[in-house]
N, CA, C and O of each residue as an XYZ file, in Angstrom:
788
protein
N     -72.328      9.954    -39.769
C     -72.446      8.624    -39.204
C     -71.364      7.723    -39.757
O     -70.722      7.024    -38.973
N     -71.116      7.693    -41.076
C     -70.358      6.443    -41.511
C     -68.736      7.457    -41.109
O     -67.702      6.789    -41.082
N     -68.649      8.599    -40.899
C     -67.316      9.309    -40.659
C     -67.267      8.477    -39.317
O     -66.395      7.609    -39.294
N     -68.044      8.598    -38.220
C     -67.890      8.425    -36.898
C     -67.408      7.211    -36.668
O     -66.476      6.949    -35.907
N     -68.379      6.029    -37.681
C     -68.075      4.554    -37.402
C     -66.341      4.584    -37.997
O     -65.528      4.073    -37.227
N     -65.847      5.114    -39.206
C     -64.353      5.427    -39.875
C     -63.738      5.612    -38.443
O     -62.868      4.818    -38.087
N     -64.102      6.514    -37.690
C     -63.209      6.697    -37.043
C     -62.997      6.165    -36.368
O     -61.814      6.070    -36.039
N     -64.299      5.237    -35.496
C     -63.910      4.161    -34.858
C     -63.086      3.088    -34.890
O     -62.195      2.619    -34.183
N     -63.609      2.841    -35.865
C     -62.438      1.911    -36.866
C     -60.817      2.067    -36.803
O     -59.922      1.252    -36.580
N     -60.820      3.283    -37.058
C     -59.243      3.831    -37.082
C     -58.560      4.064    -35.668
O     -57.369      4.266    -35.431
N     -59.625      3.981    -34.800
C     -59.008      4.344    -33.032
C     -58.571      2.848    -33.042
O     -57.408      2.453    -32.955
N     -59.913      1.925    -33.187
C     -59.875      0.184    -33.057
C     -57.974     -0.150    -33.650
O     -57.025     -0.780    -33.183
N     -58.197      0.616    -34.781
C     -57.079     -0.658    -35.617
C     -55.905     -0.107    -34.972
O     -54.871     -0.769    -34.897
N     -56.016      1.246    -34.430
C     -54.843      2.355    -34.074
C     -53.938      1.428    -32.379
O     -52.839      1.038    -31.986
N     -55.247      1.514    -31.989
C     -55.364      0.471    -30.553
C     -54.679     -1.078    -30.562
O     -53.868     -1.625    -29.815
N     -55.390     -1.507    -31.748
C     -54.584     -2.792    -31.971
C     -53.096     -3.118    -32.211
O     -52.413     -3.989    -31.672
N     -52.754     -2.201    -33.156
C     -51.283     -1.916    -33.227
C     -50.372     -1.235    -32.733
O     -49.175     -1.042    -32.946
N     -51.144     -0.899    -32.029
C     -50.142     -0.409    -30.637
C     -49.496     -1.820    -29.809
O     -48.357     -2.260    -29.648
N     -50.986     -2.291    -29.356
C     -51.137     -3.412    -28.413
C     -50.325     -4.628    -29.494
O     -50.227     -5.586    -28.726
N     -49.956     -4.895    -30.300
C     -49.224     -5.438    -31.252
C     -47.502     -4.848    -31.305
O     -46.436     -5.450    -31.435
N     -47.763     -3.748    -31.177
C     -46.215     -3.219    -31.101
C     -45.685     -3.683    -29.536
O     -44.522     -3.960    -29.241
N     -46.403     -3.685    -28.981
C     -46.186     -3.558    -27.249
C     -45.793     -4.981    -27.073
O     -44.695     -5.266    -26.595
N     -46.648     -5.881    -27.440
C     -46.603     -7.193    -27.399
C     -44.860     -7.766    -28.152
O     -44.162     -8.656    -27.664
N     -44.551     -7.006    -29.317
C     -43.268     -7.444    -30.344
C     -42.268     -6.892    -29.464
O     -41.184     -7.460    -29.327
N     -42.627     -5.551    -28.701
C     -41.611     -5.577    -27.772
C     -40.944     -6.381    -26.693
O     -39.751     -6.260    -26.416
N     -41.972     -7.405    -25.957
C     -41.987     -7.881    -25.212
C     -41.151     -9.203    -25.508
O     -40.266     -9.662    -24.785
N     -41.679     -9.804    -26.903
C     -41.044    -10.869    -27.473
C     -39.452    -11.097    -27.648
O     -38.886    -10.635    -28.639
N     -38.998    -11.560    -27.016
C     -37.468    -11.813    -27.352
C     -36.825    -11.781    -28.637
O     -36.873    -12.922    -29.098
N     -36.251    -11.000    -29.417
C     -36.097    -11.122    -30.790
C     -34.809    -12.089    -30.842
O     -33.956    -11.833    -29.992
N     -34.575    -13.029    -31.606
C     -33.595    -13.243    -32.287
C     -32.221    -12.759    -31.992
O     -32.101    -11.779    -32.728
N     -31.174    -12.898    -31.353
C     -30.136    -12.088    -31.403
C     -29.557    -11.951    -32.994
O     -29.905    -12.788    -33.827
N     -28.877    -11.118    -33.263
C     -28.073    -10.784    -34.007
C     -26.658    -12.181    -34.404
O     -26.504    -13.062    -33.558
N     -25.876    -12.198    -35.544
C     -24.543    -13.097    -35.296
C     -24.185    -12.278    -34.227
O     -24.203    -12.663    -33.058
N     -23.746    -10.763    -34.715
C     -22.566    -10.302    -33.845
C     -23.162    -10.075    -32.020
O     -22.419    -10.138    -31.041
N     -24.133     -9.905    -32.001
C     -24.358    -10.339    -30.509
C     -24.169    -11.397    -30.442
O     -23.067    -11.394    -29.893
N     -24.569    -12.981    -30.682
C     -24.227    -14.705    -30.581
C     -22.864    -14.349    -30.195
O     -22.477    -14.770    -29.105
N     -21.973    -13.553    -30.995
C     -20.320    -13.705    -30.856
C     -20.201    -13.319    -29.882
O     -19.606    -14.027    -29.069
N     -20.804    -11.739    -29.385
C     -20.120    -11.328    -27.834
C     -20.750    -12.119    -26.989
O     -20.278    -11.957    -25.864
N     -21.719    -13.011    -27.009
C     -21.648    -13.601    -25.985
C     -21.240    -14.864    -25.707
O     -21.094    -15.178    -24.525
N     -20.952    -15.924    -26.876
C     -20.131    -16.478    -27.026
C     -18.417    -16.214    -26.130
O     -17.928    -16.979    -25.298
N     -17.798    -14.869    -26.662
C     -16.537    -14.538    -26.000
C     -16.865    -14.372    -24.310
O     -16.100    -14.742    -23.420
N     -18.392    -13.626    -24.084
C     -17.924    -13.490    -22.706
C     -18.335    -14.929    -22.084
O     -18.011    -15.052    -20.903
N     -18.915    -15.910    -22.603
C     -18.561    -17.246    -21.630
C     -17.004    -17.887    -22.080
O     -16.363    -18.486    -21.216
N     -16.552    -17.760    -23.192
C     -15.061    -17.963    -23.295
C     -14.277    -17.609    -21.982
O     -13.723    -18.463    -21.291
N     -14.284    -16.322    -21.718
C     -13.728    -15.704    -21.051
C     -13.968    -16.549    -19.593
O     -13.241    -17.355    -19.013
N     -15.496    -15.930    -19.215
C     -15.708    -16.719    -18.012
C     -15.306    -18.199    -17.826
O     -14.983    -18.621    -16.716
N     -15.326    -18.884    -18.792
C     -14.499    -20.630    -18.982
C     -12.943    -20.484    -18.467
O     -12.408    -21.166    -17.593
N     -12.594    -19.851    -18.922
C     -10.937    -19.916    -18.608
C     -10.859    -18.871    -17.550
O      -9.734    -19.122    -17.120
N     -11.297    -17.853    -16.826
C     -11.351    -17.192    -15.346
C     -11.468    -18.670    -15.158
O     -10.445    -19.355    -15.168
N     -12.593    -19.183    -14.995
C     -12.951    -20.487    -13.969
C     -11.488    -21.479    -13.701
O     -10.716    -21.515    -12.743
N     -11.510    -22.193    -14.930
C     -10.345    -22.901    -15.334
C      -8.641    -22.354    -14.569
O      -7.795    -22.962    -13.913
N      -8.721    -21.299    -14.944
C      -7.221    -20.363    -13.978
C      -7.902    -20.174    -12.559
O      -7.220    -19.758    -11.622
N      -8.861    -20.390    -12.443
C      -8.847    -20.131    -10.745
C      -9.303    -21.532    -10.284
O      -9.592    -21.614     -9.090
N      -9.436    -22.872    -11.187
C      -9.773    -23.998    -10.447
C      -7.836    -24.618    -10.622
O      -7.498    -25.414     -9.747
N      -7.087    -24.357    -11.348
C      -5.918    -24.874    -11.475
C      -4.954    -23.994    -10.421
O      -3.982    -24.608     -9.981
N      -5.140    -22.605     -9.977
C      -4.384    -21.801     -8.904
C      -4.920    -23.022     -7.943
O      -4.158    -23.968     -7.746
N      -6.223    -23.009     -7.345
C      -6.441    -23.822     -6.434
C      -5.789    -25.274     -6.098
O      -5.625    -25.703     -4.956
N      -5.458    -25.928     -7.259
C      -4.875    -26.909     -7.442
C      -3.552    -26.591     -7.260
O      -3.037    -27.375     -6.463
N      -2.853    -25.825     -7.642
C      -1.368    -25.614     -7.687
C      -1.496    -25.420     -6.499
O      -0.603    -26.051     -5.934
N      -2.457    -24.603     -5.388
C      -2.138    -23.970     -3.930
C      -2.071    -25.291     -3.324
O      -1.241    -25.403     -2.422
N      -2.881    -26.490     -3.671
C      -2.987    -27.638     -3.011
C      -2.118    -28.354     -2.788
O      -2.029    -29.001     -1.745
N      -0.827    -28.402     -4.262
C       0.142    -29.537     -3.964
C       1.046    -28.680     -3.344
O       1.726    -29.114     -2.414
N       1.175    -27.324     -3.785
C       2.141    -26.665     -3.396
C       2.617    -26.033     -2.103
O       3.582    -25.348     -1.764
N       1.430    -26.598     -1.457
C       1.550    -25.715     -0.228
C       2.449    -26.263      0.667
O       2.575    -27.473      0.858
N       3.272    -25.114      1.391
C       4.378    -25.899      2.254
C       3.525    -26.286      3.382
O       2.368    -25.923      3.594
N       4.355    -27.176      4.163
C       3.625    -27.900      5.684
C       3.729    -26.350      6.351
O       4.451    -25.361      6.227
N       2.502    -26.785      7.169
C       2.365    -25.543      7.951
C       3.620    -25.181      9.252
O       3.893    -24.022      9.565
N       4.217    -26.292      9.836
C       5.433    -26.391     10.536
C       6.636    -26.951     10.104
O       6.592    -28.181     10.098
N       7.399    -26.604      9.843
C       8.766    -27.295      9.946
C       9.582    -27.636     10.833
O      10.079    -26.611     11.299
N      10.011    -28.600     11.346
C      11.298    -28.604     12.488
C      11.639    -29.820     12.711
O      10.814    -30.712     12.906
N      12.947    -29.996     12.705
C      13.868    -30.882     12.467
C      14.355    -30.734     13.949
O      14.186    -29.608     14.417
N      14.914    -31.641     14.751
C      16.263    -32.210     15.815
C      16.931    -33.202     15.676
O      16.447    -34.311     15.905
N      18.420    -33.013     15.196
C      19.351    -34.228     15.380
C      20.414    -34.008     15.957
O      20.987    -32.928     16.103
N      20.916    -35.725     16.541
C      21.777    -35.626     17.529
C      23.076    -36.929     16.530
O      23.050    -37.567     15.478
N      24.040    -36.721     17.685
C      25.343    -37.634     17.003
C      25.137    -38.590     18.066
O      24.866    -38.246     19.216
N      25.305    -40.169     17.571
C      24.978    -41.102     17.790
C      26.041    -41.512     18.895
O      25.781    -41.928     20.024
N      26.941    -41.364     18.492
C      27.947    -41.587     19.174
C      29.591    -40.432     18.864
O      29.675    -39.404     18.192
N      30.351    -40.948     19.431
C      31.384    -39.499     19.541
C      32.037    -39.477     17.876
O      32.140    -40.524     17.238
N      32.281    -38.674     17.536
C      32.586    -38.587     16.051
C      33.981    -39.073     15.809
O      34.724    -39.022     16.790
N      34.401    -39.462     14.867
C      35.667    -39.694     14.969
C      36.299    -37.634     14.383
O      35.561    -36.665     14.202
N      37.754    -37.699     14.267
C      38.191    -36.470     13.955
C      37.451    -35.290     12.951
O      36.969    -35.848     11.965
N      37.277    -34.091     12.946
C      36.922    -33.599     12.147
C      37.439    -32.931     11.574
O      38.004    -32.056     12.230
N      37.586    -32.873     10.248
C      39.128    -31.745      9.568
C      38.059    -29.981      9.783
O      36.882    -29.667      9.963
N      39.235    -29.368      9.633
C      38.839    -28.289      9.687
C      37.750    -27.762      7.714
O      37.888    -28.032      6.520
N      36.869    -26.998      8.523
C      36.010    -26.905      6.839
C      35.051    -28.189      6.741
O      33.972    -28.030      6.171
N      35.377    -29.454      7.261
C      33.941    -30.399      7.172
C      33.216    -30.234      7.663
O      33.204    -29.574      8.703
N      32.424    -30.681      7.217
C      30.749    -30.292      7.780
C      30.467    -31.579      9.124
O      30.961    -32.706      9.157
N      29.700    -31.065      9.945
C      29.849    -32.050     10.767
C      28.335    -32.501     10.687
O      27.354    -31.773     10.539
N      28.385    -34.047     10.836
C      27.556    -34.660     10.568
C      26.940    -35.439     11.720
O      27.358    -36.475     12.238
N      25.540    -34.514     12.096
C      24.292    -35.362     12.692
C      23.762    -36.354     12.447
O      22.973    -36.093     11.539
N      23.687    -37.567     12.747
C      23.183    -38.396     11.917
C      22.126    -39.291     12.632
O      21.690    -40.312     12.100
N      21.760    -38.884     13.791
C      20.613    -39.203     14.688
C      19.329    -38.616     14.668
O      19.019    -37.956     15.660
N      18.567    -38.713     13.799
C      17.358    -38.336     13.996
C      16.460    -38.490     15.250
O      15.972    -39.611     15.398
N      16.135    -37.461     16.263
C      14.864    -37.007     17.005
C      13.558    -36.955     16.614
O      12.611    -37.468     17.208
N      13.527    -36.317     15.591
C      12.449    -35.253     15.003
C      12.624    -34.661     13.608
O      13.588    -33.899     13.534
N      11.929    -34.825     12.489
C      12.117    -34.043     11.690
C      10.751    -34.073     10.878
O      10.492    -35.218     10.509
N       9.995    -33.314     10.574
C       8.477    -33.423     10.018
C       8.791    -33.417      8.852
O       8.508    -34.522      8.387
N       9.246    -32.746      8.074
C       9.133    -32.829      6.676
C      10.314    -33.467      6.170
O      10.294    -33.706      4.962
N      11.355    -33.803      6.825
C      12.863    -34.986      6.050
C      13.462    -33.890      5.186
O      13.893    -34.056      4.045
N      13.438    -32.705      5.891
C      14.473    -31.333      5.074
C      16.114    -31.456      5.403
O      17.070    -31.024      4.760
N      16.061    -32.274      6.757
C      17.145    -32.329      7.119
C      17.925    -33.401      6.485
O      17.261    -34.436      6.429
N      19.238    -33.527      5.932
C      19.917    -34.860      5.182
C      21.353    -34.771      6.283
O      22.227    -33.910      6.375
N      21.080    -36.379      7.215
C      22.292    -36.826      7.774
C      23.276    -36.880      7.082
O      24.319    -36.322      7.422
N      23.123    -37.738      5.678
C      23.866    -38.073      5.089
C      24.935    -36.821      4.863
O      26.032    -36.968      5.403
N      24.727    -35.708      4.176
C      24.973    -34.533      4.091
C      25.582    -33.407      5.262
O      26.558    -32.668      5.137
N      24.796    -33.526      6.256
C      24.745    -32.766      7.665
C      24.084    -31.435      7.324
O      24.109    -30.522      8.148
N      23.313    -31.250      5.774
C      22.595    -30.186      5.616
C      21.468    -30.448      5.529
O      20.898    -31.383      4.967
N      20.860    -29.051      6.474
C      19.030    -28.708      6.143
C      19.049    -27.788      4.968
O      19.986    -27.037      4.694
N      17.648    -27.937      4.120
C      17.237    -27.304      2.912
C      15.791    -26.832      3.112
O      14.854    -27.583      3.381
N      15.725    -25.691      2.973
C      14.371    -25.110      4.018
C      13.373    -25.372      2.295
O      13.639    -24.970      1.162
N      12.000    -26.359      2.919
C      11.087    -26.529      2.075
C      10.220    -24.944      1.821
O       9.542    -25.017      0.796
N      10.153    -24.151      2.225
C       9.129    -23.089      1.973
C      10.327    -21.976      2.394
O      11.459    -22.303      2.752
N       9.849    -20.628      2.277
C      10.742    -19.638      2.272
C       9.728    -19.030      4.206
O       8.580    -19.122      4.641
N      10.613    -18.657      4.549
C      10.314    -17.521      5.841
C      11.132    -17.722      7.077
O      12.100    -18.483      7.085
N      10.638    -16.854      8.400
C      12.200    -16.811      9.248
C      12.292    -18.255     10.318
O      11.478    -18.679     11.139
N      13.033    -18.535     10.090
C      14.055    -19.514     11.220
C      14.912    -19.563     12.185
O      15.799    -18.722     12.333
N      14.713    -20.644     13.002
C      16.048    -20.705     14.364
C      16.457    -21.880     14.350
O      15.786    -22.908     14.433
N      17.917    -21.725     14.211
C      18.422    -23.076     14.391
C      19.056    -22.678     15.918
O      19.296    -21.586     16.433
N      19.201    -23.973     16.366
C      20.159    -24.337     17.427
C      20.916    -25.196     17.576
O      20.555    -26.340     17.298
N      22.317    -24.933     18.097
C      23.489    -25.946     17.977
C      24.250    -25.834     19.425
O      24.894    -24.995     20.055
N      23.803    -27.152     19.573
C      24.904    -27.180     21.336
C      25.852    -28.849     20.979
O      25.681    -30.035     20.699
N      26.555    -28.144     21.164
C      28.175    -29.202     21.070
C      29.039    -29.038     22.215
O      29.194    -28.046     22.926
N      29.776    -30.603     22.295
C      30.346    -30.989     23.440
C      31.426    -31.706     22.909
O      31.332    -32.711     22.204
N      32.870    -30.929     23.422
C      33.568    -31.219     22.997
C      34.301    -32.786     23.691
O      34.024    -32.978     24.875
N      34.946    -33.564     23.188
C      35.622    -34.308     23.565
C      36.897    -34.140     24.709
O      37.462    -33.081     24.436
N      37.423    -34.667     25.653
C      38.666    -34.585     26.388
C      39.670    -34.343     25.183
O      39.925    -34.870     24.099
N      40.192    -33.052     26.096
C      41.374    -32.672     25.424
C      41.177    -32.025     24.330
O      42.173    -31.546     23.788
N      39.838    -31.828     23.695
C      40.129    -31.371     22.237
C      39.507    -29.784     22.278
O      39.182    -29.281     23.354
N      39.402    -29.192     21.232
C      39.229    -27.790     21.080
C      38.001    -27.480     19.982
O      38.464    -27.362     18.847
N      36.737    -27.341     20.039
C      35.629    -27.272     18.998
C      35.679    -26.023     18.820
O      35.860    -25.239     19.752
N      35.508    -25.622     17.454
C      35.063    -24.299     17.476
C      34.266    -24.923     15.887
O      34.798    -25.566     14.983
N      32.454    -24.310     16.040
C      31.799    -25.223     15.006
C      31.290    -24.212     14.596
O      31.075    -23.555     15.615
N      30.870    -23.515     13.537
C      29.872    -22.655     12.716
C      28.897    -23.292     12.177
O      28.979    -24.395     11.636
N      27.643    -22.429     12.336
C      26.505    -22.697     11.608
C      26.937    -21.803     10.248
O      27.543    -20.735     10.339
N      26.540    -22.392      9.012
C      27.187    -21.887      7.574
C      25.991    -21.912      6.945
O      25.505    -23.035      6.806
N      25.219    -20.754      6.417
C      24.400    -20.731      5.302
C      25.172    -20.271      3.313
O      25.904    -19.376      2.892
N      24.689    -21.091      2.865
C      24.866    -20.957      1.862
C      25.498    -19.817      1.143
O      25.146    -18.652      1.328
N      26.459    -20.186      0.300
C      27.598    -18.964      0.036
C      28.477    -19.141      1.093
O      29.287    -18.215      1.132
N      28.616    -19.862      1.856
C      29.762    -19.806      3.299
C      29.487    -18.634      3.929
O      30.395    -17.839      4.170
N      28.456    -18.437      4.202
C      27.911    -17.158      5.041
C      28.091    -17.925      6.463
O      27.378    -18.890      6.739
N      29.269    -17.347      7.509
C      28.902    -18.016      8.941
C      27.638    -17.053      9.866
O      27.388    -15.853      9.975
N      27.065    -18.299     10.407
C      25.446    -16.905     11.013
C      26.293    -17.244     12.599
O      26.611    -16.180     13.129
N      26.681    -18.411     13.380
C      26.531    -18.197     14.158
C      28.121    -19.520     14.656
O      28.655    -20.343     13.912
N      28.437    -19.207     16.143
C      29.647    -20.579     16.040
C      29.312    -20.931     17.662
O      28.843    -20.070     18.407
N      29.554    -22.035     18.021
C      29.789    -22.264     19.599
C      31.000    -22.923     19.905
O      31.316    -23.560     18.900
N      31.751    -23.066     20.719
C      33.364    -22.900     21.236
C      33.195    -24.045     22.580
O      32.576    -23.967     23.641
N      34.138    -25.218     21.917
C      33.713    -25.416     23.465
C      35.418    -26.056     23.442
O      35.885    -26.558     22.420
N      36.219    -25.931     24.762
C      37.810    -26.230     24.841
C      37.560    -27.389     26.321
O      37.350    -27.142     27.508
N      37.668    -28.356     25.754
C      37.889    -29.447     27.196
C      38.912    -30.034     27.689
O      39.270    -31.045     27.084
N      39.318    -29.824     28.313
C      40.635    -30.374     29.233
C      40.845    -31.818     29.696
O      39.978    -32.686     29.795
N      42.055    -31.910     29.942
C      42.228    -34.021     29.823
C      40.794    -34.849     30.653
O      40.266    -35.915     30.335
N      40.424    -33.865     31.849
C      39.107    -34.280     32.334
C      38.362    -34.363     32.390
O      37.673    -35.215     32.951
N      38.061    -33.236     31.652
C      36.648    -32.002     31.795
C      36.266    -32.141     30.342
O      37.067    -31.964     29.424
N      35.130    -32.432     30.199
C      33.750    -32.108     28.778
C      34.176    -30.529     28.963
O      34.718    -30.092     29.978
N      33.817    -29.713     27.750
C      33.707    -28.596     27.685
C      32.177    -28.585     26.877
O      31.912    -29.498     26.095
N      31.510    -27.823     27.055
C      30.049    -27.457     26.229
C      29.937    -26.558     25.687
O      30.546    -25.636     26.230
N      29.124    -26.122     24.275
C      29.126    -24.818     24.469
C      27.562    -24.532     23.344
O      27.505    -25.443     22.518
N      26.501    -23.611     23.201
C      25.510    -23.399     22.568
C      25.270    -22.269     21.882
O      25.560    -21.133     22.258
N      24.660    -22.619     20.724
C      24.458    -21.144     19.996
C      22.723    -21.109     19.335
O      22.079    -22.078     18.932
N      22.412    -20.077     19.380
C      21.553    -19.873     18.396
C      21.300    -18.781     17.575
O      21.848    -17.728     17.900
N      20.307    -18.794     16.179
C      20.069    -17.737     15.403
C      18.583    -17.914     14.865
O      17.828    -18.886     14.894
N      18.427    -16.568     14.342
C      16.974    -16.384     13.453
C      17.859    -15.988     12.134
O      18.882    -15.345     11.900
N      16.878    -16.741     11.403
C      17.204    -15.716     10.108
C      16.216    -15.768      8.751
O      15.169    -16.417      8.736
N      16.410    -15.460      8.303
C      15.209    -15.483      7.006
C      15.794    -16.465      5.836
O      16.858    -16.366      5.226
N      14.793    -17.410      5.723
C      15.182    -18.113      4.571
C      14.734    -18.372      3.338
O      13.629    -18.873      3.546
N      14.910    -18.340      2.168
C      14.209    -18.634      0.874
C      13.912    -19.959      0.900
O      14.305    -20.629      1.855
N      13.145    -20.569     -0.181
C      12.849    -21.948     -0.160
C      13.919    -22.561     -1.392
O      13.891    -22.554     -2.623
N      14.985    -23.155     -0.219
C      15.867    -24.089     -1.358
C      16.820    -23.848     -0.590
O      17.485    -24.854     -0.342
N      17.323    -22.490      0.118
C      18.724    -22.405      1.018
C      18.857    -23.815      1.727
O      18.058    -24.719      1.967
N      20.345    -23.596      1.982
C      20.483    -24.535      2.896
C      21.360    -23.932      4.406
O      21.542    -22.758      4.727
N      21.571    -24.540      4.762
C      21.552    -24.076      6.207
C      22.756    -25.745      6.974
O      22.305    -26.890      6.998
N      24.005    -25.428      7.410
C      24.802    -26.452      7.681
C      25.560    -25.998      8.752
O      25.463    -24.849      9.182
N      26.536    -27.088      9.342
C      27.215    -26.908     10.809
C      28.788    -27.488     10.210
O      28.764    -28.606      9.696
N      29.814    -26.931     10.254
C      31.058    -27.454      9.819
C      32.200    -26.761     11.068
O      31.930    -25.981     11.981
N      33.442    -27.342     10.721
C      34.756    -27.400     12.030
C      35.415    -25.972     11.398
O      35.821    -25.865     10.240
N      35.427    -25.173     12.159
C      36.062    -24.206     11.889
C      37.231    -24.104     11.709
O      37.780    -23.437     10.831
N      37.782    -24.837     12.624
C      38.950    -25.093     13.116
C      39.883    -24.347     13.578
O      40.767    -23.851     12.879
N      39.700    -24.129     15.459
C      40.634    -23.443     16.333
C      42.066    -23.692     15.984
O      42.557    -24.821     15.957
N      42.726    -22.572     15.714
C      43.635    -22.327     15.409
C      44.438    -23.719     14.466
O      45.618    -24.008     14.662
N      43.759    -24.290     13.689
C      44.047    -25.056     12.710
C      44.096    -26.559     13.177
O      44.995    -27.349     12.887
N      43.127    -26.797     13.849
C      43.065    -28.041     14.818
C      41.550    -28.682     14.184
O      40.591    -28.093     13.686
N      41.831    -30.316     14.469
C      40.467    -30.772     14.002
C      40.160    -30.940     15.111
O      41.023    -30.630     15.932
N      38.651    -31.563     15.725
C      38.246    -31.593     16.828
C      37.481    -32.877     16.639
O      37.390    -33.386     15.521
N      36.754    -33.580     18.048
C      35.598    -34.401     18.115
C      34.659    -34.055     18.658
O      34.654    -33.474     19.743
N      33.840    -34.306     18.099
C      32.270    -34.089     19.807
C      31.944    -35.582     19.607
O      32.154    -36.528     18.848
N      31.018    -35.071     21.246
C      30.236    -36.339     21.762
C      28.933    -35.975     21.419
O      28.491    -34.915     20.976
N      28.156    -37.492     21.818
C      26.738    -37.862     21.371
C      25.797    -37.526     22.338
O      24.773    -38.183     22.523
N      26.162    -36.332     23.084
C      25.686    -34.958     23.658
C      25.352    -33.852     22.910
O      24.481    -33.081     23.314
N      26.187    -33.600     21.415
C      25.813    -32.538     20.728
C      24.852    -32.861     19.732
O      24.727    -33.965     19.203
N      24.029    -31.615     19.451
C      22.585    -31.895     18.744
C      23.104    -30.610     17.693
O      24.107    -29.899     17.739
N      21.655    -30.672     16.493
C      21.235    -29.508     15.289
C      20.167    -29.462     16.029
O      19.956    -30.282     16.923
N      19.345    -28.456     15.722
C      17.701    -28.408     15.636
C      17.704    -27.093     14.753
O      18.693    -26.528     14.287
N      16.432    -26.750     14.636
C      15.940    -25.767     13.651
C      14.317    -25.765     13.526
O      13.659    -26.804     13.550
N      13.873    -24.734     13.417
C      12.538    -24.702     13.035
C      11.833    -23.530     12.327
O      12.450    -22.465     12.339
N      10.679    -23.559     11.733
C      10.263    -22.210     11.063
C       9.226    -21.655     12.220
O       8.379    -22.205     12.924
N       9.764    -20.122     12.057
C       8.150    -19.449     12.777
C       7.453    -19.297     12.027
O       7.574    -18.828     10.895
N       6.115    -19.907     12.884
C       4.696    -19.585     11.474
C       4.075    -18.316     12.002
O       3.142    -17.787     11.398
């Protein structure tokens, strides 16, 4: 009898500390320092992911080029002479969305990098002889239009190109100069240019 009640006893207390162990399991212990630290580092980490991907966002924001570019200018009136090698200067603004184009200059400077078309139609003056290149940077000629007018006769003449541009090239129109001749145009001849999106 008193063995049986013992043993009861010993199932009871056996039972209890189980149900006591079960329970300490359940309880959240304390982390460790060196756990506090790794998790400490992995919100470090996650802080600055965040931080580098809220400042990319920001950089994408100011940085982003306009979704179109395109410029048209025309000459106001007939130019006076142009030496051979000057750049000839548009100085009539049409159109230009982003102000890439500089009259002052007679050069465009492409704000974002990708491919382009410019177009150039020039009209030469009575009597004179145009021969004009489009000139990218490095004196690369991409493209020229020719126009020869006679004591009566306007002569015209048009060109165009594609080409691929980085962001910063520039892109200009200067006198080639037929057989070592300066020329004039009239306020008939235009630049234009634009990006394909």
């Amino acid at each position: 009898m008193i063995r049986t009640k013992m043993q009861i006893v010993i199932v009871v207390i056996v039972i209890v500390f189980e149900g006591m162990l079960e329970a300490n399991r359940k309880i959240q212990r304390p982390k460790t320092r060196n756990a506090i630290q790794k998790d400490e580092e992995w919100m470090k980490e996650r802080s600055y992911e965040s931080r580098a991907q809220i400042n990319s966002v920001k950089r994408s924001n100011t940085n982003t080029p306009p979704s179109s570019v395109a410029f048209t200018y025309k000459i106001y009136d007939d130019t006076d002479e142009i030496a051979v090698g000057d750049t000839v200067k548009f100085d009539t603004q049409i159109f230009d969305n982003t102000g890439s184009f500089d009259p002052s200059t007679g050069e465009f400077t492409a704000p974002s990098c990708g491919m382009y078309v410019f177009m150039l139609n020039i009209r030469s003056n009575q009597g004179k002889v145009c021969w004009i290149d489009i000139i990218k940077d490095g004196g690369e000629r991409l493209a020229t239009a020719f126009a020869q007018s006679s004591d009566k006769v306007h002569d015209g003449d048009s060109t165009f190109l594609t080409i691929y541009l980085k962001e910063g090239d520039k892109v200009w129109t200067k006198n080639h100069g037929y057989q070592g001749t300066v020329c004039t145009i009239d306020f008939d001849s235009s630049f234009a240019g634009f990006r394909l999106n």
